[in-house]
C-alpha positions, 0 to 999 in steps of 0.5 A, spaced: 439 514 391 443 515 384 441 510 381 434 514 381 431 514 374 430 521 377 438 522 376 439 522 368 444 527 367 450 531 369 447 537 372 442 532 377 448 528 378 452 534 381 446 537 385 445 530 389 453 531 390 453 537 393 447 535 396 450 529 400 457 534 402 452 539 405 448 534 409 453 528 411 459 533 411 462 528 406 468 530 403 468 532 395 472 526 392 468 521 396 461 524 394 462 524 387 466 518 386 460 514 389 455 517 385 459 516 379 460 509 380 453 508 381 450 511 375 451 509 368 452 516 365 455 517 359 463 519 359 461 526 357 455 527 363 461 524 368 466 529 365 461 535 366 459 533 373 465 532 376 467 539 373 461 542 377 462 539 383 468 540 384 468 548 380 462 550 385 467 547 391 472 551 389 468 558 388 464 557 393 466 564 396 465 567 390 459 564 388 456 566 394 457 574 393 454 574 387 448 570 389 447 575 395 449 581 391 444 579 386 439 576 390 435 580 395 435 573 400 441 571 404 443 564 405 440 563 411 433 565 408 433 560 402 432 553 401 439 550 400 437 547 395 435 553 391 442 556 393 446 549 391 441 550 384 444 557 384 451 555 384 450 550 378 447 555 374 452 562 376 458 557 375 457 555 368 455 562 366 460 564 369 466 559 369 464 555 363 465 557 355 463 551 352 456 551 355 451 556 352 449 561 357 441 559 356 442 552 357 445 554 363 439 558 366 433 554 362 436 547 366 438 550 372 431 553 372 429 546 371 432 542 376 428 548 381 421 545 379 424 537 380 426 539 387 419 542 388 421 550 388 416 551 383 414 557 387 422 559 387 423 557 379 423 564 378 427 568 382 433 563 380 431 564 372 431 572 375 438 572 379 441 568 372 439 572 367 441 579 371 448 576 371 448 573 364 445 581 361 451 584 365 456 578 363 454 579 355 455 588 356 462 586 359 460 588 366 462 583 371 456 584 377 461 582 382 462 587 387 469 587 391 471 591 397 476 595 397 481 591 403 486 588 400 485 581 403 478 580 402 479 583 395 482 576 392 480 572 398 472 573 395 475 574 387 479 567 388 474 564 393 479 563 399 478 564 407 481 571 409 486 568 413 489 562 407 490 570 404 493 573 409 498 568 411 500 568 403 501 576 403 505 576 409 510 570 407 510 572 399 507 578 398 500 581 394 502 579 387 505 572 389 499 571 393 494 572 387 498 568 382 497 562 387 490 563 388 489 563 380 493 557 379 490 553 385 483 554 382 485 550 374 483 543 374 488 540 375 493 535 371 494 528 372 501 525 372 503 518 372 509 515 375 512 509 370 514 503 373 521 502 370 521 494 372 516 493 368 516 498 362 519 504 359 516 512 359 516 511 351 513 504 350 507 507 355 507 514 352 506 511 345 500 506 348 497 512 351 497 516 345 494 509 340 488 509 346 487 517 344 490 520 351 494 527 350 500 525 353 507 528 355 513 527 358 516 531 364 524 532 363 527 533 367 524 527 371 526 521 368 518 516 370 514 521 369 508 522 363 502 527 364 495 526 361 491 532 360 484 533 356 479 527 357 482 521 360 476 516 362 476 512 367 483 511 370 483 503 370 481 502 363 488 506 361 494 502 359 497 498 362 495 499 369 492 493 370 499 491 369 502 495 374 506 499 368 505 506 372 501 509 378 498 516 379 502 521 383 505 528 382 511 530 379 512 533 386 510 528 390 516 523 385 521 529 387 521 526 395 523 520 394 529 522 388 531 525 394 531 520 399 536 516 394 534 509 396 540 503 394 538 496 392 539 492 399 538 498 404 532 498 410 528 503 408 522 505 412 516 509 410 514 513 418 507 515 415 506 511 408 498 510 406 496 509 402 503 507 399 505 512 392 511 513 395 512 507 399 512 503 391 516 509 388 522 507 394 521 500 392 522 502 384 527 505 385 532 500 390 529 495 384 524 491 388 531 489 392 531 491 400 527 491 406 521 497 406 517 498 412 512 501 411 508 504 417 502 508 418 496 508 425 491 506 420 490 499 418 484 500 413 489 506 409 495 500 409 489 496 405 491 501 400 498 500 400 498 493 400 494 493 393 498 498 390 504 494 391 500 488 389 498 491 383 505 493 381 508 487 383 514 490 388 515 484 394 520 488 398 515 492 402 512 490 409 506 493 411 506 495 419 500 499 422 502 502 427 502 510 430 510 511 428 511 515 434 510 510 440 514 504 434 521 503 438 523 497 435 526 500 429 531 504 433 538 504 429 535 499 424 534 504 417 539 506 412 534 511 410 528 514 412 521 517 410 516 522 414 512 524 410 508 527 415 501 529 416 499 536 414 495 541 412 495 540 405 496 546 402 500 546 397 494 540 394 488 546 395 487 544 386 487 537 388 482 538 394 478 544 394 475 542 400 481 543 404 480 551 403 474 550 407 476 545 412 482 548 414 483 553 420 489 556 423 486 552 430 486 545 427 493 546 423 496 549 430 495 542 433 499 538 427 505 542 429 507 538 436 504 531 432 509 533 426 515 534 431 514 528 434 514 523 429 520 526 427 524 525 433 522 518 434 523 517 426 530 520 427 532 514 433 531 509 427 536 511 421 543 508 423 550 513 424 551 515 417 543 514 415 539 519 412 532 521 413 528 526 408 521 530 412 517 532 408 510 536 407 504 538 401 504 544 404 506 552 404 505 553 411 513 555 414 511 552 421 509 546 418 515 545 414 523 550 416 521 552 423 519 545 425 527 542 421 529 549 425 527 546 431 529 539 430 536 541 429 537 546 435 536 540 439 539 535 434 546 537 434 549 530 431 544 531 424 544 536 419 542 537 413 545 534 407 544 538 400 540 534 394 543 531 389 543 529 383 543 536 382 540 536 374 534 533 377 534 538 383 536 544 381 530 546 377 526 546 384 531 549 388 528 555 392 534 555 398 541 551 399 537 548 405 532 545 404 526 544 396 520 549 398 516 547 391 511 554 389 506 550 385 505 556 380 512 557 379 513 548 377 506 547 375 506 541 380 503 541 387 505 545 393 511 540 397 517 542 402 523 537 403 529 536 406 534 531 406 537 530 413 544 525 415 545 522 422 552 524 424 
């Protein structure tokens, strides 16, 4: 379908994106990253699709309010595509600067006579020009309910209930911070693989390719790309195996887990590998790594990624972690990175905003303490086994450590060290609770605990 020589530019593109999440229910990344691989757009259009996309994802709630404030038809009563048009057209007009606002309404405009709503090309040229009179006399059209929850959830494009679990755990002023920064388009870290390079050697490649490079102290691997990148294999190095993509946050896990060259190191939940080949990394690719996970086709990934980056010390064993009895006393160190509601990710992946229900992260509750439980039979006496979370969620992350304590008395939890790499992110002497407006990197929980 994208290679239609109806789709010749950023903004068709992105509609038969949104197109495909409406009526496949698809996931953002996947609907996109399947069109733009079948398309030959040029680097310019690819980057303005993906901004769409992406951008109408996340501001779907508010872009809705203003196509009902604006319009006199609610959703139910119009064509989805016409709403879909809608939304490409109010989110450059509201959203991009470097877009002329009549190119936004004249190509909106004609994306509605392309789809056959000639009939309704004027009331999308009405609603878009209403807004751009009110944008260009400094008034902003959206109007916002008095209720405090409902105020940022529609200004920032959040469900009600996201916001009032923030306000309740951080406050108003916190809850609005997070909003803003999870609504930026995010950054792209990179994670140097010290067995076949060095952060300088890779960051002054990068920067002779015309990439906007910068180091992240104090992580001693860690570059961030920022600006127009291209296509992520075409980059320096990764055909190599000289770096992979992964957050900063995300790296911090396995500092913690502090695994030595020798050691037995299993990965409980390791698809699709990126801190499973950072373990390896760091033990010098000498060791035994098992890394577990009940999907096989997500364990592909793993495999490929160690592969790619040339490590040798990783098993791959599919497998649900919490029936795996073969390991019990086994590991010197172990790894949970449970499945969770990804919160802390919400920049990353917009969808998760919408998907998400306090009902569907209830039930990921007993799946994480049992992963847990069964993973601390593996670690020997003296062995360590770190949890971790991309998520905000307390439930998900102290109170299940709170209960796995209460009924674990030979384990504790044993501080992080080095303390220069971890005291930046310290938020408890417990445990590391990242607030990714306060590091500039994604929302994580962690903890290192030691089997007495």
């Amino acid at each position: 379908m994208y290679r239609s020589k109806k789709v010749t530019n950023a903004r068709q593109l992105a509609l038969e994106v949104l197109r495909q999440i409406d009526r496949k229910n698809s996931y953002t990344d996947t609907a996109l990253n399947r069109a733009l691989n079948q398309t030959d757009l040029n680097p310019s259009d690819r980057s303005l699709c993906t901004e769409l996309v992406y951008g109408i994802v996340r501001h779907q709630r508010t872009l809705d309010t203003l196509i009902d404030q604006l319009g006199k038809k609610t959703a139910q009563q119009q064509p989805p595509d016409l709403r879909r048009i809608l939304h490409l057209g109010l989110y450059q007009l509201r959203y991009l600067n470097h877009i002329p606002p009549s190119a936004a309404v004249n190509t909106s405009v004609e994306l509605a006579k392309q789809k056959n709503l000639n009939r309704l090309s004027g009331v999308v040229n009405g609603i878009l020009r209403q807004y751009m009179r009110s944008a260009q006399a400094n008034h902003d059209p959206l109007i916002l309910p008095n209720d405090p929850i409902k105020k940022l959830a529609i200004n920032y494009s959040f469900p009600d209930w996201i916001i009032e679990t923030w306000v309740q755990q951080w406050g108003e002023e916190t809850s609005q911070k997070l909003c803003h920064w999870f609504n930026q388009t995010p950054t792209l870290d990179l994670r140097v693989n010290p067995l076949k390079t060095t952060l300088q050697t890779l960051q002054t490649q990068l920067r002779e390719a015309g990439v906007n490079v910068t180091a992240l102290p104090p992580f001693p691997c860690a570059l961030r790309l920022e600006g127009k990148i291209g296509a992520i294999p075409t980059l320096p190095g990764f055909s190599q195996g000289h770096w992979t993509v992964q957050d900063t946050s995300a790296q911090l896990v396995s500092y913690l887990l502090d695994p030595q060259p020798g050691e037995t190191i299993i990965d409980a939940c390791a698809a699709p590998g990126g801190k499973t080949t950072h373990i390896a990394e760091l033990m010098q690719d000498q060791g035994t790594i098992f890394a577990c996970d009940r999907s096989p086709s997500r364990l592909k990934k793993v495999q490929e990624n160690a592969q790619r980056l040339q490590l040798k010390s990783i098993q791959t064993l599919p497998g649900d972690s919490r029936h795996l009895t073969q390991f019990t006393n086994k590991a010197d160190r172990v790894l949970v990175d449970v499945p969770c509601s990804g919160l802390g990710t919400l920049h990353r992946h917009p969808d998760i905003r919408w998907r998400q229900t306090p009902e569907k992260i209830q039930e990921l509750f007993p799946l994480q303490l049992e992963i847990l439980t069964q993973a601390a039979q593996w670690v020997k006496p003296q062995g360590i086994l770190v949890y971790a979370t991309c998520t905000l969620n307390p439930p998900e992350n102290q109170e299940i450590i709170e209960t796995f304590l209460t009924t674990h008395s030979h384990w504790q939890i044993e501080p992080p060290c080095p303390n220069w790499l971890f005291s930046p992110f310290m938020t408890s002497s417990k445990w590391l609770q990242i607030l990714p407006h306060e590091q500039d990197t994604d929302g994580f929980f962690m903890v290192k605990l030691k089997k007495g």
